[in-house]
Steps between C-alpha positions, in 0.01 A plus 500: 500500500174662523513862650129415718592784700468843451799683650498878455827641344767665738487829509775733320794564650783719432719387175845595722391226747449249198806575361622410857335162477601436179895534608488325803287169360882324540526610833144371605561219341850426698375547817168269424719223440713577797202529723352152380815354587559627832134479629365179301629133628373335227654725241849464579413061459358589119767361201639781317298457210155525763683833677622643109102484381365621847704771443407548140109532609574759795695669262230497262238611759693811589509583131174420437385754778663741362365461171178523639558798690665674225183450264192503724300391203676147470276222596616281825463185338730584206819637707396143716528328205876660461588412847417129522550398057612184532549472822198342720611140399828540683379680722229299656716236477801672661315602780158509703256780455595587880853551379386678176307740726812548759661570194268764343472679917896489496528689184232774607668513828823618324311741280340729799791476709727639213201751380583812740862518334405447163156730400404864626367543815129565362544192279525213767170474592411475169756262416436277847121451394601404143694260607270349747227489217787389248597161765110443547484384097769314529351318833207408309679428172702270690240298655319484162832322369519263745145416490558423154792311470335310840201368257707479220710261701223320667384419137821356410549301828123330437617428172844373577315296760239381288728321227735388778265323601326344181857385434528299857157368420586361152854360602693744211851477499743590776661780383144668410385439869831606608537800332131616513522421896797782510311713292187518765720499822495100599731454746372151664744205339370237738146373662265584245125394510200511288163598656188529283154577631176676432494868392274707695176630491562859631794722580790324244713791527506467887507120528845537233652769755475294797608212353810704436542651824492151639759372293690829582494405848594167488797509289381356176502675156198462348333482144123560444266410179122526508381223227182576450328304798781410618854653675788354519817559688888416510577532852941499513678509813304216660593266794210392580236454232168398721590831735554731215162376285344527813570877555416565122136295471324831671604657200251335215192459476242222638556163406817235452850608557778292359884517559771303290788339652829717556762533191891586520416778255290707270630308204350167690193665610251426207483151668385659833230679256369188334459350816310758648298643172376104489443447850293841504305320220417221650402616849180533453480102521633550906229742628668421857827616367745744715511834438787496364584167386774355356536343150644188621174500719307495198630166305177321515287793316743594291591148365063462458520844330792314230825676621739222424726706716331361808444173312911464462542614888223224629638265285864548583474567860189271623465217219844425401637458837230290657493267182888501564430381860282231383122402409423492869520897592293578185220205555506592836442943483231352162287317787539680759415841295182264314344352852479875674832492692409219686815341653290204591312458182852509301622268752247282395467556141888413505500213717751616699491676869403861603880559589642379176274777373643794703832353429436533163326826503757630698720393221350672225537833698858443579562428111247799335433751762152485516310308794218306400342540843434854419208541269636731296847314451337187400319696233822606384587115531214381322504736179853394468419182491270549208716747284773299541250153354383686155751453256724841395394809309589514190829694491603461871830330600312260772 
């Protein structure tokens, strides 16, 4: 600890009222203990272990004062030094720097009630302002511990954080995610969503705390990496994924915001990242996109842009199941996409009436989910229909 400020020596005072001090060090000490029992809450709730080393450190402190004031030439910093040794780990994680200070007023408390019966009359002034000088240091050296074991642990939660989630993104085994997701205080086992978006221009450090404080508020751990251009989050704790991207999008920068669709768990949620790391790719084919949008909203641009992902789910989910149904639903969403959505024009094409053509449009959107009477859904429609005519990828199970 660095000794940054000067603090004049006590003066001398009288070796009969050091010897004094010296015998009744036990005594302080007793009635230190006694008083942080019977005047601090929080104290009497510590383990024993917590209460033995709290004790230890006041115990400490009232010999290191009076190895100061024994050798006026003894530099603060060392006899502070002597007080906390190995102590500031425990102690800042034992208890607050509110308590620590509670615990330092406490102990000079005792000391300057129990000064009139222990030193000479003409020594307790003396003795009163040393000890008021004496508890200042230890103030300060206090704060300067837990200011350091705060940024120490800051450090180590960023880089707990940071290889949680790399190992989320790449899909590593469950008992790495699981035991690195302990090891940066995870507690969501449920819900969890991928967003990904642009990183911002300005003010990173600000955008990264309020995305925080709005996952604070709402419930939902929360896992932050800035990729380069790009940040992406895992969002756990969600019930409802369009309302909690939603609240988050404020939080990058301008430009395409993409969430993934929910997973059971962390060990699950690299699929929720693919999704959204290639939907965020390919969104610059939607300029009309919403802000955010959803991967699944994406499976046109990002079959174009070659994610066979989105290739499998068109195929399985639009192509399939209308072949399945038979040749009419497909030849029927294939015209009607081809002659501008005309009803009449397919009806025509066809050779069959306008009503057989709802019938069978209304078909399509009972079987797939999309409608082609909305523009966008019979894009979805229409791509499918293609993917699902060029032969397989090599190396795909379709």
């Amino acid at each position: 600890m660095s000794d940054a400020r000067s603090t004049p020596p006590p003066r001398k005072v009288s070796e009969e009222s050091l010897r004094r001090l010296r015998a009744h060090l036990g005594m302080l000490n007793t009635a230190t203990l006694q008083r942080l029992d019977s005047t601090l809450p929080w104290y009497r709730k510590l383990t024993p272990d917590e209460r033995s080393s709290l004790g230890l450190i006041a115990q400490r402190g009232l010999t290191g004062f009076l190895s100061w004031f024994e050798r006026p030439t003894t530099s603060i910093s060392t006899v502070l030094g002597e007080v906390f040794g190995g102590a500031p780990t425990e102690l800042t994680r034992s208890i607050s720097l509110q308590r620590a200070l509670q615990l330092i007023r406490t102990v000079v408390d005792v000391v300057e009630a129990q000064v009139p019966g222990i030193v000479q009359d003409r020594d307790q002034i003396l003795v009163r302002e040393a000890v008021l000088r004496y508890s200042r240091e230890i103030a300060f050296a206090l704060a300067d511990v837990y200011a350091r074991a705060a940024e120490t642990r800051g450090a180590w939660d960023s880089r707990n954080e940071a290889v949680l989630l790399d190992a989320v993104l790449r899909g590593e085994a469950p008992d790495e995610i699981l035991s690195r997701a302990t090891a940066a205080g995870w507690n969501g086992d449920k819900g969890i969503m991928v967003m990904a978006g642009p990183t911002p221009a300005a003010d990173l450090p600000t955008r990264l705390a309020g995305a925080r404080r709005t996952a604070v508020r709402a419930g939902h751990d929360l896992l932050v990496g800035v990729q380069s251009e790009r940040i992406v989050l895992v969002v756990g704790g969600v019930t409802d994924p369009s309302q909690a991207a939603l609240a988050l999008t404020a939080w990058f920068g301008d430009g395409p915001v993409v969430y993934g669709p929910l997973s059971d768990s962390l060990v699950d949620a690299h699929r929720s990242a693919r999704e959204a790391l290639a939907g965020l790719a390919a969104a610059a084919a939607w300029p009309r996109a919403p802000r955010p949008a959803h991967a699944q909203d994406l499976l046109p641009e990002r079959a174009l842009h070659g994610d066979q992902a989105a290739i499998d789910v068109l195929v399985q989910r639009v192509f399939t199941p209308l072949q399945a149904a038979g040749n009419s639903l497909l030849e029927t969403v294939d015209a009607y996409c081809e002659l501008g959505h005309s009803l009449e024009g397919t009806a025509r094409e066809l050779f069959i009436h306008a009503n057989t053509v709802r019938y069978r449009l209304r078909r399509v959107s009972e079987i797939t989910g999309w409608d082609p009477l909305s523009p966008r859904d019979a894009y979805v429609l229409q791509t499918a229909l293609v993917v699902g005519r060029l032969p397989p990828a090599p190396g795909t199970n379709l």
